[in-house]
N, CA, C and O of each residue as an XYZ file, in Angstrom:
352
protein
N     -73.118     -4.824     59.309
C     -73.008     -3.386     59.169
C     -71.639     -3.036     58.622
O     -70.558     -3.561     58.892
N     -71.934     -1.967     57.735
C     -70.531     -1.788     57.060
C     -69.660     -0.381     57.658
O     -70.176      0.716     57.439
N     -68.327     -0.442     58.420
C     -68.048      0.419     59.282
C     -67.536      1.408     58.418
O     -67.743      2.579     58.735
N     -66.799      1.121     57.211
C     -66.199      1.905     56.271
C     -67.120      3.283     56.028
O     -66.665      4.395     56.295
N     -68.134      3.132     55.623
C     -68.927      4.235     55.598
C     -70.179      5.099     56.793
O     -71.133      4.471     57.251
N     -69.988      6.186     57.040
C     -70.903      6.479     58.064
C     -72.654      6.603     57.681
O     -73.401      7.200     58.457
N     -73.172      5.961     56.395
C     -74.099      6.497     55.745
C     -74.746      4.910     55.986
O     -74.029      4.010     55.548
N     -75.991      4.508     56.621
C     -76.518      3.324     56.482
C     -77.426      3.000     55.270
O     -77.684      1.912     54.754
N     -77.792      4.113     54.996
C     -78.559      3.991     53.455
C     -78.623      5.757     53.196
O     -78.217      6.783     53.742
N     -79.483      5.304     51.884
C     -79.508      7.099     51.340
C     -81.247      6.848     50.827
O     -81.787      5.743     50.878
N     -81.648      7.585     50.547
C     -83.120      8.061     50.632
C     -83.649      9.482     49.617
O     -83.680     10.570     50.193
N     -83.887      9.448     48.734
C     -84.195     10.505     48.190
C     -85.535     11.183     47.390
O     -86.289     10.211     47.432
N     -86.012     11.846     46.951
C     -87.428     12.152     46.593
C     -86.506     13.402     45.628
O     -85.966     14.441     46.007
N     -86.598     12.866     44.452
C     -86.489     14.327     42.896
C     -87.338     14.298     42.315
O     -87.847     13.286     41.833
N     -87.864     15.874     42.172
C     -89.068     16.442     41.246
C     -88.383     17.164     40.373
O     -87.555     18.038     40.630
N     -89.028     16.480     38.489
C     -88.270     17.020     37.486
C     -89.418     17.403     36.960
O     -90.370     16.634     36.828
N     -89.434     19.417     36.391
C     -90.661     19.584     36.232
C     -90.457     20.049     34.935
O     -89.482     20.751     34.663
N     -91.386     19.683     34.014
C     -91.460     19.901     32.170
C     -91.914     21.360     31.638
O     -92.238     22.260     32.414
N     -91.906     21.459     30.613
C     -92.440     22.627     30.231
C     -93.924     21.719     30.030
O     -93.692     21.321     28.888
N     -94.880     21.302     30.268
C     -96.244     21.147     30.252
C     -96.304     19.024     30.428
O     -95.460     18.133     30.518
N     -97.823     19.105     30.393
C     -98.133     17.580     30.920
C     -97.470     16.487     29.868
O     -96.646     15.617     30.149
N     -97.974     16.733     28.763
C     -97.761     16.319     27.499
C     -96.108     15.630     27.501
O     -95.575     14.520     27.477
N     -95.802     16.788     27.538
C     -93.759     16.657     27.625
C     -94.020     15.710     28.394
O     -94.033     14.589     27.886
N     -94.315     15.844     29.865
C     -94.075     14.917     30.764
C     -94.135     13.430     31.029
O     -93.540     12.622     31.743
N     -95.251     13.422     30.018
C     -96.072     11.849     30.015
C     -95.470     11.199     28.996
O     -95.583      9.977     28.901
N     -94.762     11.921     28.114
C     -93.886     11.219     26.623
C     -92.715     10.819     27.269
O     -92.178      9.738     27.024
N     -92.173     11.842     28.297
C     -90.824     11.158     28.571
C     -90.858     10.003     29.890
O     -90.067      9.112     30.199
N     -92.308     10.520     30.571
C     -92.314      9.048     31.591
C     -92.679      8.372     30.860
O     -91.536      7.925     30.761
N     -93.275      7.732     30.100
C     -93.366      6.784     29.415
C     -92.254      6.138     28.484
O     -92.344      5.020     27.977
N     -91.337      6.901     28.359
C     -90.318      6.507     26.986
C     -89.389      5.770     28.530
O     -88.738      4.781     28.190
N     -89.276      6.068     29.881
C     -88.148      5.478     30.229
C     -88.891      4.692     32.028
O     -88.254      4.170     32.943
N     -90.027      4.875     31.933
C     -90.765      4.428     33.153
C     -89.789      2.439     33.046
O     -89.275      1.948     34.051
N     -89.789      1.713     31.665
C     -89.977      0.649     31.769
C     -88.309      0.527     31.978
O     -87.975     -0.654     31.882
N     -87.480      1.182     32.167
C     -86.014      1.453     32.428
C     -86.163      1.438     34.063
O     -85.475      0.628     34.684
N     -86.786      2.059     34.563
C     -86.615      2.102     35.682
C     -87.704      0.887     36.303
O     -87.369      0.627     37.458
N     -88.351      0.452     36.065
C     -89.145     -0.959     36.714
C     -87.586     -1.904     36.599
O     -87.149     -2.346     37.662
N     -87.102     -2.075     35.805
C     -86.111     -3.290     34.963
C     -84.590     -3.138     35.707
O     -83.597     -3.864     35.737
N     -84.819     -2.236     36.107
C     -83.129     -1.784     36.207
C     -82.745     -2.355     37.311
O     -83.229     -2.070     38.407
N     -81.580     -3.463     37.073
C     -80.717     -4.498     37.679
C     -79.972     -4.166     38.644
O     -78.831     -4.625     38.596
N     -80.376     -3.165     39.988
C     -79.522     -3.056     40.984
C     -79.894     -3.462     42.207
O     -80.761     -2.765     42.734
N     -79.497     -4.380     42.813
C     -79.399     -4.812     44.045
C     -79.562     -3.856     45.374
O     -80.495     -3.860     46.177
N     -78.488     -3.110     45.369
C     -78.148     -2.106     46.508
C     -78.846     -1.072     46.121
O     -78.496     -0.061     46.729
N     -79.845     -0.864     45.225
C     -80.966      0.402     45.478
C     -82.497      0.062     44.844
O     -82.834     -1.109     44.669
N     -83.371      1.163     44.524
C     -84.197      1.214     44.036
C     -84.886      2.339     43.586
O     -84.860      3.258     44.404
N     -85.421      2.543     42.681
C     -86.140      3.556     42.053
C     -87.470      3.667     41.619
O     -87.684      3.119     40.538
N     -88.378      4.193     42.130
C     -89.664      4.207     41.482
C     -89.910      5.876     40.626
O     -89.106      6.797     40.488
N     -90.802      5.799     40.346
C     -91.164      6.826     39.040
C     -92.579      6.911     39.098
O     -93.342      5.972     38.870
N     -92.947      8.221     39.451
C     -94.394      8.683     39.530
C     -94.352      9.822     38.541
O     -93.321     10.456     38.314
N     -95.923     10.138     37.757
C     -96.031     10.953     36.837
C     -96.958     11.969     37.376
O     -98.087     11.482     37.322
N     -96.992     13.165     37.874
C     -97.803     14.081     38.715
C     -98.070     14.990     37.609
O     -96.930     15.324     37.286
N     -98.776     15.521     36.923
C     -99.215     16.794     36.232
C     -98.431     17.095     35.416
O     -98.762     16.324     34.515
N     -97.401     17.797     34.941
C     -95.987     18.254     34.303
C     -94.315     17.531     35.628
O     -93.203     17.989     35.889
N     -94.886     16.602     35.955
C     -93.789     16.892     36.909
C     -93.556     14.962     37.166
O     -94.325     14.042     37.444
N     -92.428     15.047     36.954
C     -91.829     13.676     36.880
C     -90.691     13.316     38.534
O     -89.621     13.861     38.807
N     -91.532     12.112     39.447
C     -90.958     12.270     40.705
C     -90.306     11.049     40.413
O     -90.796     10.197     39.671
N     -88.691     10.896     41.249
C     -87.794      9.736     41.166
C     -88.026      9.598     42.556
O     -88.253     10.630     43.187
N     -88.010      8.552     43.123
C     -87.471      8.136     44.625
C     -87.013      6.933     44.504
O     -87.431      5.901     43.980
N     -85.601      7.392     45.372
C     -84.344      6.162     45.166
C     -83.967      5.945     46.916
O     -83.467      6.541     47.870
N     -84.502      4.857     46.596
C     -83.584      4.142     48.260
C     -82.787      3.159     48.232
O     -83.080      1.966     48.155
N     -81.238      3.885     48.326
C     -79.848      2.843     48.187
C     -79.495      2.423     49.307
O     -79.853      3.151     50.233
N     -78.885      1.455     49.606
C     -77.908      1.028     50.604
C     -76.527      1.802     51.080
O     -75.747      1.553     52.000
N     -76.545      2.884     50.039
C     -74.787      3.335     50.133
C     -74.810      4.456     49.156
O     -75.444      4.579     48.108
N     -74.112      5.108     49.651
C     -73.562      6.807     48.861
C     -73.894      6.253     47.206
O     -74.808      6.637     46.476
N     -72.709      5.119     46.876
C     -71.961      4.681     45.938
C     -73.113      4.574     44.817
O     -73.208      5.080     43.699
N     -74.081      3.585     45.671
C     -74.981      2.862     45.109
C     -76.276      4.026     44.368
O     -76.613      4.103     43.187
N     -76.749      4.765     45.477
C     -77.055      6.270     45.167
C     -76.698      7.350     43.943
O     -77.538      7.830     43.182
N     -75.413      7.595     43.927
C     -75.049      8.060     42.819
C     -75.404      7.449     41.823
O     -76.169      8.001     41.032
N     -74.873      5.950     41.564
C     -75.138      5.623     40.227
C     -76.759      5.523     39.892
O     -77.265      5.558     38.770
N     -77.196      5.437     40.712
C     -78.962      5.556     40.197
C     -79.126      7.047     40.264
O     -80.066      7.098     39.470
N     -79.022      7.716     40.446
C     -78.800      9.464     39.883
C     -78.354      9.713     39.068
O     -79.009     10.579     38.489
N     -77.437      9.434     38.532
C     -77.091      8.947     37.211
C     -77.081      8.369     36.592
O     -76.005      8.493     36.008
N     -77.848      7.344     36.020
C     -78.376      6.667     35.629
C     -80.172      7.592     35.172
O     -80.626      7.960     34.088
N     -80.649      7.654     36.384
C     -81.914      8.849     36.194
C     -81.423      9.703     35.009
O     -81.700      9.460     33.834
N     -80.655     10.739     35.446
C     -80.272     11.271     34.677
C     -80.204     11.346     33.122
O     -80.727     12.195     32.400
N     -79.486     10.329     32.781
C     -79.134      9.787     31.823
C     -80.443      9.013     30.923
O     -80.346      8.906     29.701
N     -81.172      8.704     31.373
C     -82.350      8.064     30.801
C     -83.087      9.809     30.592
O     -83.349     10.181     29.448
N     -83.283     10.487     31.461
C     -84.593     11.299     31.125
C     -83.525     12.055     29.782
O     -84.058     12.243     28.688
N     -82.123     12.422     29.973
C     -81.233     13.395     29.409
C     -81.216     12.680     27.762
O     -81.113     13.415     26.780
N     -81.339     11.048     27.619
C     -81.339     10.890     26.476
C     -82.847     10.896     25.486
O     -83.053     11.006     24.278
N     -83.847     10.695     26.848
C     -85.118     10.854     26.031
C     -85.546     12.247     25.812
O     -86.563     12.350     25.125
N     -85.060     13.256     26.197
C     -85.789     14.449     25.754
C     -85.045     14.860     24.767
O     -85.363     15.869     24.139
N     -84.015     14.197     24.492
C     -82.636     14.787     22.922
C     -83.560     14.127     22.123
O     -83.949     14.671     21.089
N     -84.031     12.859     22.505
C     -84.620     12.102     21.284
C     -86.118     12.878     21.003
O     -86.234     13.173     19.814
N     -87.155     13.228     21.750
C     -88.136     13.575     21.522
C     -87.976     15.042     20.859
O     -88.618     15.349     19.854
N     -87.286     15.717     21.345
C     -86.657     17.191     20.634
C     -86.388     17.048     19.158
O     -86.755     17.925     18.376
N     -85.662     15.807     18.700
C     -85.496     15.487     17.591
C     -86.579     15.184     16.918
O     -86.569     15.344     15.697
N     -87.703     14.697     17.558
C     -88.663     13.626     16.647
C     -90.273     15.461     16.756
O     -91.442     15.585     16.392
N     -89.680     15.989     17.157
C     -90.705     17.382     17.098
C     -90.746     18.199     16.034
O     -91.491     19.179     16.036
């Protein structure tokens, strides 16, 4: 057990909701295989596709570890919808 921090893990459930299904299913699909792949130890992320609405759930070991898969999320959906915006 790590005393440094008072947080034993972190736990989260984000709903990112599109302007329609379509949107939704282009951008889970453009980064679903980012998040199966993604090389972190101290967390995890799965990715469900609900109607217009794109769910993350991340269970880290640590604040630290947490953030960077929030950002990371982030960053994947933030670069695929610049790209699909472009390709419209």
């Amino acid at each position: 057990m790590n005393f440094d921090s008072p947080l034993e893990s972190v736990k989260s459930d984000i709903a990112i909701e599109f302007e329609n299904q379509k949107q939704a299913k282009i951008i889970y699909d453009a980064i679903v295989l980012e998040f199966e792949t993604a090389p972190d130890y101290r967390s995890s992320m799965n990715l469900t596709l609900e109607e217009s609405r794109i769910l993350i759930r991340i269970n880290a070991e640590d604040s630290t570890s947490f953030r960077a898969s929030v950002n990371s999320a982030i960053k994947w959906i933030k670069l695929s919808l610049e790209i699909n915006n472009l390709t419209i």
